[in-house]
Biopython code that builds the backbone (N, CA, C, O; Angstrom):
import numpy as np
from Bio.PDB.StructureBuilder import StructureBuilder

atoms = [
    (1, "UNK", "N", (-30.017, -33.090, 34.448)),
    (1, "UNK", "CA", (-29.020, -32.127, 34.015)),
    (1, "UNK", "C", (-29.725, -31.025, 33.224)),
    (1, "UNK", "O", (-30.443, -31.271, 32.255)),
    (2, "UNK", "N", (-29.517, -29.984, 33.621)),
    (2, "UNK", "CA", (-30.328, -28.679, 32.797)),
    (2, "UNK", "C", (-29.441, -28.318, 31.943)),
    (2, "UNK", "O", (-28.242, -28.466, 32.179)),
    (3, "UNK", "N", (-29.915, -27.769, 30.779)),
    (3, "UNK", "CA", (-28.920, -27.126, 29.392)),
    (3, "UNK", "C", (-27.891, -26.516, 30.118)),
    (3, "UNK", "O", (-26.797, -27.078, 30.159)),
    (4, "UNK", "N", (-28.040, -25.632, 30.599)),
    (4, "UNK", "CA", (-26.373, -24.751, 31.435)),
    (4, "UNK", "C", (-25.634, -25.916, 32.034)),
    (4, "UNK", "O", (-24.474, -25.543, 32.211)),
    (5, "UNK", "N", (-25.771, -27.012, 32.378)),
    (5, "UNK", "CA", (-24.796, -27.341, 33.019)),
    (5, "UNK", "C", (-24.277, -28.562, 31.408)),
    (5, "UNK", "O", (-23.101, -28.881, 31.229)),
    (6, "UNK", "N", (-24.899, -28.819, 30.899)),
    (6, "UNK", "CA", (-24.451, -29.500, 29.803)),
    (6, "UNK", "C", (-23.764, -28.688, 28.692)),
    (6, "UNK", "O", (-23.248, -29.276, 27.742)),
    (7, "UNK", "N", (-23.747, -27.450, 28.785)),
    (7, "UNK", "CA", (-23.105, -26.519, 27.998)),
    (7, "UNK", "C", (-21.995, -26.411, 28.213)),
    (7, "UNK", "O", (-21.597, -26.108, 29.338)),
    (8, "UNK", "N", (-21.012, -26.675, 26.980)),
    (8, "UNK", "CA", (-19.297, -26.706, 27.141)),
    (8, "UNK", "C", (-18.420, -26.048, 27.327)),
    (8, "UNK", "O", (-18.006, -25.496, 26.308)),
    (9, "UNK", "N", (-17.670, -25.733, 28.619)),
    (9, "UNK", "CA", (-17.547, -24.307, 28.870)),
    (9, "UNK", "C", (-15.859, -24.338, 28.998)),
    (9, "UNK", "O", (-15.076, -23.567, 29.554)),
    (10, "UNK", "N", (-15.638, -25.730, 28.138)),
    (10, "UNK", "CA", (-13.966, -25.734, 28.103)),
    (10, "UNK", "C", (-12.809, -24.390, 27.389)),
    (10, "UNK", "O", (-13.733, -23.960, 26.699)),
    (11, "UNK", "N", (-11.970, -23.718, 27.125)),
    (11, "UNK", "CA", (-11.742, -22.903, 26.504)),
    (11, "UNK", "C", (-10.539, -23.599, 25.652)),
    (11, "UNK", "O", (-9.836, -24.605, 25.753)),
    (12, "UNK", "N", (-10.708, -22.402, 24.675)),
    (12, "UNK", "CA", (-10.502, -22.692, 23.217)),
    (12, "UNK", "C", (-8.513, -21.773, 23.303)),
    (12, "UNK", "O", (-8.243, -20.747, 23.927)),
    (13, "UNK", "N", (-7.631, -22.542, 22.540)),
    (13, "UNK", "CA", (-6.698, -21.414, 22.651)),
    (13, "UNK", "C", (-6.249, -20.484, 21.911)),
    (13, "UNK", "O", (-5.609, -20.676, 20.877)),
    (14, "UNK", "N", (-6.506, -19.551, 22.311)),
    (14, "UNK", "CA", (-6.150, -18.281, 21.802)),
    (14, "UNK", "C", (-4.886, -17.854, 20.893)),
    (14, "UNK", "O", (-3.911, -17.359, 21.459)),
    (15, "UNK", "N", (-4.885, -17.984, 19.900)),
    (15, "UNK", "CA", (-4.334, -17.354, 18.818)),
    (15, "UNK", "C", (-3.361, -15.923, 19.599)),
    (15, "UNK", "O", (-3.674, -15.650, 20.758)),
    (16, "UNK", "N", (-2.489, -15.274, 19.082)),
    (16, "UNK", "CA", (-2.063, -13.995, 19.181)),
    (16, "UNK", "C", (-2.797, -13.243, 18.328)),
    (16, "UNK", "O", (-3.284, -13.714, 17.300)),
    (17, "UNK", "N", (-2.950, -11.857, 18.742)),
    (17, "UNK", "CA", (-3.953, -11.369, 17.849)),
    (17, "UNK", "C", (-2.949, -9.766, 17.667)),
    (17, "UNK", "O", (-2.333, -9.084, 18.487)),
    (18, "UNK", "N", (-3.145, -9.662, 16.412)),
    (18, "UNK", "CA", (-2.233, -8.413, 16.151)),
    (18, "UNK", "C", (-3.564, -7.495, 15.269)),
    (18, "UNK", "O", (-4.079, -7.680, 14.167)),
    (19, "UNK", "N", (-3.822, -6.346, 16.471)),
    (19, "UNK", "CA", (-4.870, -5.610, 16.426)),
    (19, "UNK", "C", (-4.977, -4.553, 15.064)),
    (19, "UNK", "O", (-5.864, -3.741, 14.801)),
    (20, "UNK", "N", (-3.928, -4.833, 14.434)),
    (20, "UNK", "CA", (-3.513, -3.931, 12.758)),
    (20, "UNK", "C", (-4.748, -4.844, 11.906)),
    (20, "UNK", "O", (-5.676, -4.391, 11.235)),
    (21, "UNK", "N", (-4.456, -6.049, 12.144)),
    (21, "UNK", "CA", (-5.035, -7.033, 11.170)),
    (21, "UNK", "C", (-6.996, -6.425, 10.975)),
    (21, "UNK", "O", (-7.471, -5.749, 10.062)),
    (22, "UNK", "N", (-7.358, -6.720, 11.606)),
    (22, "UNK", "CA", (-8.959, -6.734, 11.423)),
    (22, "UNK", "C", (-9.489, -5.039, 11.848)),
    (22, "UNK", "O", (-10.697, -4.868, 12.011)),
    (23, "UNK", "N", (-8.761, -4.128, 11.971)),
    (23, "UNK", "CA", (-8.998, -2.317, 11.909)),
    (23, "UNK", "C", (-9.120, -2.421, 10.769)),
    (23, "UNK", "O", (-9.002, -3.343, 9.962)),
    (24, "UNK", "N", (-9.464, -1.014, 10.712)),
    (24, "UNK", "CA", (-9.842, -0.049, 9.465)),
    (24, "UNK", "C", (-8.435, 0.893, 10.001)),
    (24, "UNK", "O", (-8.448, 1.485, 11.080)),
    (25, "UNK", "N", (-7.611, 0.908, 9.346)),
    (25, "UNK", "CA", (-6.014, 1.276, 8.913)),
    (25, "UNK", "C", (-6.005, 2.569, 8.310)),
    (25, "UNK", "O", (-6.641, 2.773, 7.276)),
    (26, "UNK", "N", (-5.081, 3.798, 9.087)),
    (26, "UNK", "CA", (-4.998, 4.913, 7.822)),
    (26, "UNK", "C", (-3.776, 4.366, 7.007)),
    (26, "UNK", "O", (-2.800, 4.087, 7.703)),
    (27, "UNK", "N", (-3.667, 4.184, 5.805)),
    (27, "UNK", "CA", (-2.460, 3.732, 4.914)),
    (27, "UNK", "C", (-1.760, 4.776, 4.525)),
    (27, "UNK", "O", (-2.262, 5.866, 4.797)),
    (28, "UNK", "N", (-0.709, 4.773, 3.947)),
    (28, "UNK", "CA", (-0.314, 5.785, 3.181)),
    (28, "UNK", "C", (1.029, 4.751, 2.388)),
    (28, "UNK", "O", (1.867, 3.938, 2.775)),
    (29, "UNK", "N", (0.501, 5.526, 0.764)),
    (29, "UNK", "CA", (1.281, 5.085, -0.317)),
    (29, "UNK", "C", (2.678, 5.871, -0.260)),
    (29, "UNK", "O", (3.413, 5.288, -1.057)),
    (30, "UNK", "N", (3.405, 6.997, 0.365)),
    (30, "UNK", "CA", (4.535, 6.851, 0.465)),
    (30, "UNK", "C", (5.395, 6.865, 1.765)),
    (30, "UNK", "O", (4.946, 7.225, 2.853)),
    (31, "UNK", "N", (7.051, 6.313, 1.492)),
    (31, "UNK", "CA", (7.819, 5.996, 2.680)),
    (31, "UNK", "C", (7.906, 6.924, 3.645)),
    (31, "UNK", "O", (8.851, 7.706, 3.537)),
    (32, "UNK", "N", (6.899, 7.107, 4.918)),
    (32, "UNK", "CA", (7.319, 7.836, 5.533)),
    (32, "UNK", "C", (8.575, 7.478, 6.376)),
    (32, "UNK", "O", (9.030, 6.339, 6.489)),
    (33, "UNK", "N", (9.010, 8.455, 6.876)),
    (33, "UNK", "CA", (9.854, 7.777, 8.083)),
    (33, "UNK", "C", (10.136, 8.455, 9.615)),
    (33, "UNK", "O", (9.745, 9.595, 9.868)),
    (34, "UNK", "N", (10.705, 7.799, 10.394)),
    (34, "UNK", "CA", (10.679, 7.932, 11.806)),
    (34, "UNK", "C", (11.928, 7.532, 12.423)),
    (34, "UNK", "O", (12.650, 6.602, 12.061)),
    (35, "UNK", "N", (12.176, 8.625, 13.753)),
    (35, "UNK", "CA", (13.363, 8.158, 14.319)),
    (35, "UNK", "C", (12.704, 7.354, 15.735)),
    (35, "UNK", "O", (11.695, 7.833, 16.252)),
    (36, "UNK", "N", (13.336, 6.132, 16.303)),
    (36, "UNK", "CA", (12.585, 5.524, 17.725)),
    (36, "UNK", "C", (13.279, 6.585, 18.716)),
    (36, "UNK", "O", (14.404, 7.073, 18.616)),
    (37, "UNK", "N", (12.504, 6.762, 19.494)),
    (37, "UNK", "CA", (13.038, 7.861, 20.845)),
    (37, "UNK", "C", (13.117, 6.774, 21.957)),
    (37, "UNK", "O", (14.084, 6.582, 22.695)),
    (38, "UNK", "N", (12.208, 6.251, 21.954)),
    (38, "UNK", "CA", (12.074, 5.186, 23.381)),
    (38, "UNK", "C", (11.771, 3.732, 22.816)),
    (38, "UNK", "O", (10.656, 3.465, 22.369)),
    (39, "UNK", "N", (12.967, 2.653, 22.858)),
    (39, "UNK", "CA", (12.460, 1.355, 22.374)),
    (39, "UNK", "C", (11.644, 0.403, 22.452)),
    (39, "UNK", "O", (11.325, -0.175, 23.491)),
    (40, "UNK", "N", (11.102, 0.090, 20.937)),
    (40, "UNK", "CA", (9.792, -1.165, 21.120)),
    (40, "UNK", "C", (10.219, -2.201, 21.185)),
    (40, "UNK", "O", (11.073, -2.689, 20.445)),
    (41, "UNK", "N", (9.814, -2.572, 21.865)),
    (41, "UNK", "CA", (9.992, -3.750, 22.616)),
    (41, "UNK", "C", (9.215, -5.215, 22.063)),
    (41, "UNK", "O", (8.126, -4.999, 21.532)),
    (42, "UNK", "N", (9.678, -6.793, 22.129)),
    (42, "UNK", "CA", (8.943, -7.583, 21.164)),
    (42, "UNK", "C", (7.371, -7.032, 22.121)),
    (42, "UNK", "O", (7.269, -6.656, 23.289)),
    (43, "UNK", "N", (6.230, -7.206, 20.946)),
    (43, "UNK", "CA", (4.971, -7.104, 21.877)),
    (43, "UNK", "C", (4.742, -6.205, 22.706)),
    (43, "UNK", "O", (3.955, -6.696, 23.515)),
    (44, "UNK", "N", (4.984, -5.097, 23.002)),
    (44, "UNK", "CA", (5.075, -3.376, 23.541)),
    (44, "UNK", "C", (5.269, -2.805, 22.774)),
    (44, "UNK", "O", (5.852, -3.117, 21.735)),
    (45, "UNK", "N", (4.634, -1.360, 23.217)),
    (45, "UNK", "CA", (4.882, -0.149, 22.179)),
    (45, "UNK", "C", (5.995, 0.840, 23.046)),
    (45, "UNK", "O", (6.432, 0.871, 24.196)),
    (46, "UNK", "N", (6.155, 1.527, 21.938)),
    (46, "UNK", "CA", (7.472, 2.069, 22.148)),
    (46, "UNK", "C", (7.535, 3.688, 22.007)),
    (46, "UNK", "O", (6.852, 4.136, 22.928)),
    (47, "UNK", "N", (8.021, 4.640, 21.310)),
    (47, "UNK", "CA", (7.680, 5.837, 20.893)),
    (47, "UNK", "C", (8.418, 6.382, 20.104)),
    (47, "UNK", "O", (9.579, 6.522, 20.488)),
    (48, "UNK", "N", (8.138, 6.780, 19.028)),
    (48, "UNK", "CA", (8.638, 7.460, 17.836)),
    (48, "UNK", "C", (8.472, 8.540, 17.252)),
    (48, "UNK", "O", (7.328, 8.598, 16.803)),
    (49, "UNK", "N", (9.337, 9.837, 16.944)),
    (49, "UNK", "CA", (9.495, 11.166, 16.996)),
    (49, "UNK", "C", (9.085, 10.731, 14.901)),
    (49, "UNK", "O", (9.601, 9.971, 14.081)),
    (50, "UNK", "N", (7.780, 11.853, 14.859)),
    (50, "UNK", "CA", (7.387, 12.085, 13.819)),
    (50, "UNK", "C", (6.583, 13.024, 13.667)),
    (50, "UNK", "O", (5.552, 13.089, 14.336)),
    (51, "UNK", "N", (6.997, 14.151, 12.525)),
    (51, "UNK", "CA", (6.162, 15.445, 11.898)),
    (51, "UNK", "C", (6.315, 16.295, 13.669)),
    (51, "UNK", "O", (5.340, 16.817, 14.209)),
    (52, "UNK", "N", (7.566, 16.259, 14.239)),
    (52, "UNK", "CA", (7.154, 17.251, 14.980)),
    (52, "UNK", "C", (6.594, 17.114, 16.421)),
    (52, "UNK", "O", (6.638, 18.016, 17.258)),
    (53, "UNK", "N", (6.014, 15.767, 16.630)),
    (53, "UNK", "CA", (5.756, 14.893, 18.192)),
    (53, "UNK", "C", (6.530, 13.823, 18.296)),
    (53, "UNK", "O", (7.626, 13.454, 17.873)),
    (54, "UNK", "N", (5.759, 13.458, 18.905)),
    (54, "UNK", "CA", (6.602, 11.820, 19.470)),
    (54, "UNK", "C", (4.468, 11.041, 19.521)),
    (54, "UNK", "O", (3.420, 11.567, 19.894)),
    (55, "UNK", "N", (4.852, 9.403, 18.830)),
    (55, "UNK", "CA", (3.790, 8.793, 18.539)),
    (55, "UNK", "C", (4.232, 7.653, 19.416)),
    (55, "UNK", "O", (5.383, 7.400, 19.772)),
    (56, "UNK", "N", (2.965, 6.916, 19.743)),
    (56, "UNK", "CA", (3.340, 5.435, 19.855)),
    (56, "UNK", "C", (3.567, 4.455, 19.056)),
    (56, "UNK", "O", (2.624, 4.242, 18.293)),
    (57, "UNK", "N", (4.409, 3.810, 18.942)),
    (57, "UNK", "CA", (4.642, 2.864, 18.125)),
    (57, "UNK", "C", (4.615, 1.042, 18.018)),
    (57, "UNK", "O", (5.506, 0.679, 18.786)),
    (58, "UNK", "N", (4.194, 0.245, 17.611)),
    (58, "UNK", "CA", (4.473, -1.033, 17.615)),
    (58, "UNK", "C", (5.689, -1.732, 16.566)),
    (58, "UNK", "O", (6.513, -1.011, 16.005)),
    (59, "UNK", "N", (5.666, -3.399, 16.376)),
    (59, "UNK", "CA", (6.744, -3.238, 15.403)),
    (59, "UNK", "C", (6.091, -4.156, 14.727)),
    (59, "UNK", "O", (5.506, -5.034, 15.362)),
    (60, "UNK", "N", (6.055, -4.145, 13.248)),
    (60, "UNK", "CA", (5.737, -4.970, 11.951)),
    (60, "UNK", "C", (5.725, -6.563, 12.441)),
    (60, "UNK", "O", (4.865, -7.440, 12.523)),
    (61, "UNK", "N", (7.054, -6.464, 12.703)),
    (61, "UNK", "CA", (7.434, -8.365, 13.112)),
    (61, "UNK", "C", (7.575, -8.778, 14.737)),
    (61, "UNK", "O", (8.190, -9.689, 15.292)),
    (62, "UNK", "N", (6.850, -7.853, 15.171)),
    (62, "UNK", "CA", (6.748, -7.879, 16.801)),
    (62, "UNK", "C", (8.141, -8.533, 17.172)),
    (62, "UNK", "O", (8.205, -9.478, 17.958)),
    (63, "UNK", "N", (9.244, -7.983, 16.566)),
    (63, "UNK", "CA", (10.847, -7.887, 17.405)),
    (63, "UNK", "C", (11.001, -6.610, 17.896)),
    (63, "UNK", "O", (10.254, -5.649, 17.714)),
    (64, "UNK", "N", (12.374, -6.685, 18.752)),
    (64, "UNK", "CA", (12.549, -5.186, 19.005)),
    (64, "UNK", "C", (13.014, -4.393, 18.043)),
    (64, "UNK", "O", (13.462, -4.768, 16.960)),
    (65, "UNK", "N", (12.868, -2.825, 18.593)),
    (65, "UNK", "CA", (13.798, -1.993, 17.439)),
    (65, "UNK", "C", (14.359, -0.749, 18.655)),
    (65, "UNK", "O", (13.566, -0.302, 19.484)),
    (66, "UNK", "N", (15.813, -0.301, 18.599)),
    (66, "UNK", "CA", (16.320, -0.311, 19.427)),
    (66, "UNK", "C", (15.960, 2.019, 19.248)),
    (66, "UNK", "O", (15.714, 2.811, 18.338)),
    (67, "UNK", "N", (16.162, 2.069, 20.684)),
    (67, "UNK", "CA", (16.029, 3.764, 20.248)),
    (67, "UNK", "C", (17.171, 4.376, 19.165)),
    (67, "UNK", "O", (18.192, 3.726, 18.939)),
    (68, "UNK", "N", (16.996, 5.294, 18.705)),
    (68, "UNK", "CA", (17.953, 5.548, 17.553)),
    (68, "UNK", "C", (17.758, 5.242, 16.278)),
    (68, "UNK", "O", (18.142, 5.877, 15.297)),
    (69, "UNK", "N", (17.114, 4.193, 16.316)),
    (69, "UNK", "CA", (16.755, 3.452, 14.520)),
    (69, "UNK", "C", (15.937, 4.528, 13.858)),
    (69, "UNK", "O", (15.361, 5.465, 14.411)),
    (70, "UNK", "N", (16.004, 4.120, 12.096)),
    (70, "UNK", "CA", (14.980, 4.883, 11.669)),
    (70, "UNK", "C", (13.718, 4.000, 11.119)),
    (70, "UNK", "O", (14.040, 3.161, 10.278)),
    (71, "UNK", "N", (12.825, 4.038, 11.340)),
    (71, "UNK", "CA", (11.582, 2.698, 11.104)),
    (71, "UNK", "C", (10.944, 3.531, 9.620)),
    (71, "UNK", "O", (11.258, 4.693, 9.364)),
    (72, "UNK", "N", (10.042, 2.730, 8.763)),
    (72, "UNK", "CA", (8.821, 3.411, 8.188)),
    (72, "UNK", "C", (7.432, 3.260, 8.703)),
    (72, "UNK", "O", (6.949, 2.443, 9.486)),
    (73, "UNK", "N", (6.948, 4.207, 8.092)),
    (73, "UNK", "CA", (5.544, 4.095, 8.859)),
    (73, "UNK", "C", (5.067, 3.582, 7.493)),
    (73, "UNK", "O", (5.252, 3.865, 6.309)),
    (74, "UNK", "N", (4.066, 2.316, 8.522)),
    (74, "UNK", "CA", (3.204, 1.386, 7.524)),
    (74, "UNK", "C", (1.781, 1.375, 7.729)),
    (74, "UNK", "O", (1.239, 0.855, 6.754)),
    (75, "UNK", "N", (1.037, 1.707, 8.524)),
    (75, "UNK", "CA", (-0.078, 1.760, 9.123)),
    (75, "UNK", "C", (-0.309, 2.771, 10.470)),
    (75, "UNK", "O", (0.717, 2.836, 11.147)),
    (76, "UNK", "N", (-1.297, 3.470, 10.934)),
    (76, "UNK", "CA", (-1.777, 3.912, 12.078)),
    (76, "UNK", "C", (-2.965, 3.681, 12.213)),
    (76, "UNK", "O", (-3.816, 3.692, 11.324)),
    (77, "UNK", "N", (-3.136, 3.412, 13.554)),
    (77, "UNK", "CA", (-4.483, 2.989, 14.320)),
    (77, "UNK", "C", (-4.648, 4.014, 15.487)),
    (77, "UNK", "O", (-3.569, 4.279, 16.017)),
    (78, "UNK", "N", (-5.555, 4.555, 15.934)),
    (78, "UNK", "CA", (-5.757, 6.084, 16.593)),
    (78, "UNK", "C", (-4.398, 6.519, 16.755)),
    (78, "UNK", "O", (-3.974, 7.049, 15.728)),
    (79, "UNK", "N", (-3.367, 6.462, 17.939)),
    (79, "UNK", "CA", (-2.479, 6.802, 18.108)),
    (79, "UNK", "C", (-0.895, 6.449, 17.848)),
    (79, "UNK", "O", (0.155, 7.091, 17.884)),
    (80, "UNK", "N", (-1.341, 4.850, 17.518)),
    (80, "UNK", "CA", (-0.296, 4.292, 17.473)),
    (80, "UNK", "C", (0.297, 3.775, 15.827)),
    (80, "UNK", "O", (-0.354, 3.384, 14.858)),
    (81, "UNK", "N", (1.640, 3.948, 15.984)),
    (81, "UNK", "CA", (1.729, 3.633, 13.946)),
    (81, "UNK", "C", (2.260, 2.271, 14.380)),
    (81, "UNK", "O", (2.722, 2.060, 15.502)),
    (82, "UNK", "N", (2.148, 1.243, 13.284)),
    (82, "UNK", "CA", (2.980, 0.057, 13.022)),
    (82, "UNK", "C", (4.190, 0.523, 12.021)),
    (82, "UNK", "O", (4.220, 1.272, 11.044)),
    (83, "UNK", "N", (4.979, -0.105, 12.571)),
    (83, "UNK", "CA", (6.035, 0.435, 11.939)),
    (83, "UNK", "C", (7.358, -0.968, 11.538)),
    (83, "UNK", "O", (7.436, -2.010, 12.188)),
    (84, "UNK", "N", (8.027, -0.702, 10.647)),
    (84, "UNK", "CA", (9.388, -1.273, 10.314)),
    (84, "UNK", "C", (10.508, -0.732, 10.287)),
    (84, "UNK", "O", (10.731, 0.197, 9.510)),
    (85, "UNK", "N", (11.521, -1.252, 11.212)),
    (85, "UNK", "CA", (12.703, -0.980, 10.848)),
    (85, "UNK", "C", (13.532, -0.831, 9.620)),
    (85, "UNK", "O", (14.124, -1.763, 9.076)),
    (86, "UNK", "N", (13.532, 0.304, 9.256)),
    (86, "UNK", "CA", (14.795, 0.277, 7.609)),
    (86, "UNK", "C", (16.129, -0.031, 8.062)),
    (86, "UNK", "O", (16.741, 0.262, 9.089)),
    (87, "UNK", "N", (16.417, -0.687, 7.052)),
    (87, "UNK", "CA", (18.196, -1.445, 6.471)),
    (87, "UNK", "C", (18.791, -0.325, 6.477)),
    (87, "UNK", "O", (18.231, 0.747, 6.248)),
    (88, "UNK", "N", (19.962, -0.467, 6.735)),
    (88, "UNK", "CA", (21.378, 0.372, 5.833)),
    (88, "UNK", "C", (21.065, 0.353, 5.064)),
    (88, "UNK", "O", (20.217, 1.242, 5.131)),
    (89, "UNK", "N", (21.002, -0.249, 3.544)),
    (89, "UNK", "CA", (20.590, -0.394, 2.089)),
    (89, "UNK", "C", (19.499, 0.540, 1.779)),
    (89, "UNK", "O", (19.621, 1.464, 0.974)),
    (90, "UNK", "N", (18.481, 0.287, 2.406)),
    (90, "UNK", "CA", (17.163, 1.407, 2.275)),
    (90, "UNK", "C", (17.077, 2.495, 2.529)),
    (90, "UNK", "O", (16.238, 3.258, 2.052)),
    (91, "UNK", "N", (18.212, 2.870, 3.600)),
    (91, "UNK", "CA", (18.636, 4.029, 3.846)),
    (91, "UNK", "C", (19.266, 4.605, 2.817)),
    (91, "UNK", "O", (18.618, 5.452, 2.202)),
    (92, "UNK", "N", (20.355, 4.372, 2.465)),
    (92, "UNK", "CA", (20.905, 4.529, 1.505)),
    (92, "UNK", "C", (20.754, 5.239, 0.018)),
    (92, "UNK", "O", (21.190, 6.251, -0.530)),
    (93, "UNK", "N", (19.682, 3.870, -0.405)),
    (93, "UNK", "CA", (18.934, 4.087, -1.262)),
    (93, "UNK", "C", (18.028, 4.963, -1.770)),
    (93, "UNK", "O", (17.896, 5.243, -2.962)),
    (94, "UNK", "N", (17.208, 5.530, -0.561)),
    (94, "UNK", "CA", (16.758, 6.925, -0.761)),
    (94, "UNK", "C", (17.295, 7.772, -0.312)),
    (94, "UNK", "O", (16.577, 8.723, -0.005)),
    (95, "UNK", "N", (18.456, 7.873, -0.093)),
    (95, "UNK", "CA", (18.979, 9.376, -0.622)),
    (95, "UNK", "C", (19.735, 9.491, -1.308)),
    (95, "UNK", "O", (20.752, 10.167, -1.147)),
    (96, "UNK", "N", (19.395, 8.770, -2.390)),
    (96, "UNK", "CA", (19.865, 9.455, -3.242)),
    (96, "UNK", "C", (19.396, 9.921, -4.742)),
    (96, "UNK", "O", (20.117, 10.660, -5.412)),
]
sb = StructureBuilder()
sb.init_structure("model")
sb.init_model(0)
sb.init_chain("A")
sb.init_seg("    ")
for serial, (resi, resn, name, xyz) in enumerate(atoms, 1):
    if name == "N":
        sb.init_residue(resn, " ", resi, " ")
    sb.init_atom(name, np.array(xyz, "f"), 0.0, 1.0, " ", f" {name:<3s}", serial, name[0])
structure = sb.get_structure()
């Protein structure tokens, strides 16, 4: 038996991997926000009208968020922001 064939070539299972985690993240310390134009979907990106374009978007808790909502922006990675859906309450809340 030669080393390659004694080498263990069973596979290992794969975790979900949420590509926010281990980037280098642009952050930003205040609430931005966003309206969804086209809905994200659990695990798909979606698209969200901000500053004037439309971005790609993912979702915080990889659920959906339906077009129409208003999300915050929590992170961007080249093109795409991670984002959360805001409450009624949070809405609310800042404006006033």
């Amino acid at each position: 038996m030669t080393a390659l064939n004694s080498f263990n070539t069973s596979t290992v299972p794969r975790q979900p991997r949420n590509r926010f985690q281990s980037q280098q993240l642009l952050m930003f310390g205040k609430k931005d926000r966003a309206r969804v134009v086209r809905d994200i979907l659990p695990e798909r990106r979606g698209r969200i009208s901000w500053s004037n374009t439309t971005w790609f978007a993912i979702s915080n808790d990889n659920l959906g968020i339906p077009a129409g909502t208003v999300v915050e922006l929590l992170a961007r990675e080249g093109n795409t922001w991670l984002v959360k859906a805001v409450t009624d309450e949070n809405v609310s809340s800042s404006a006033a």
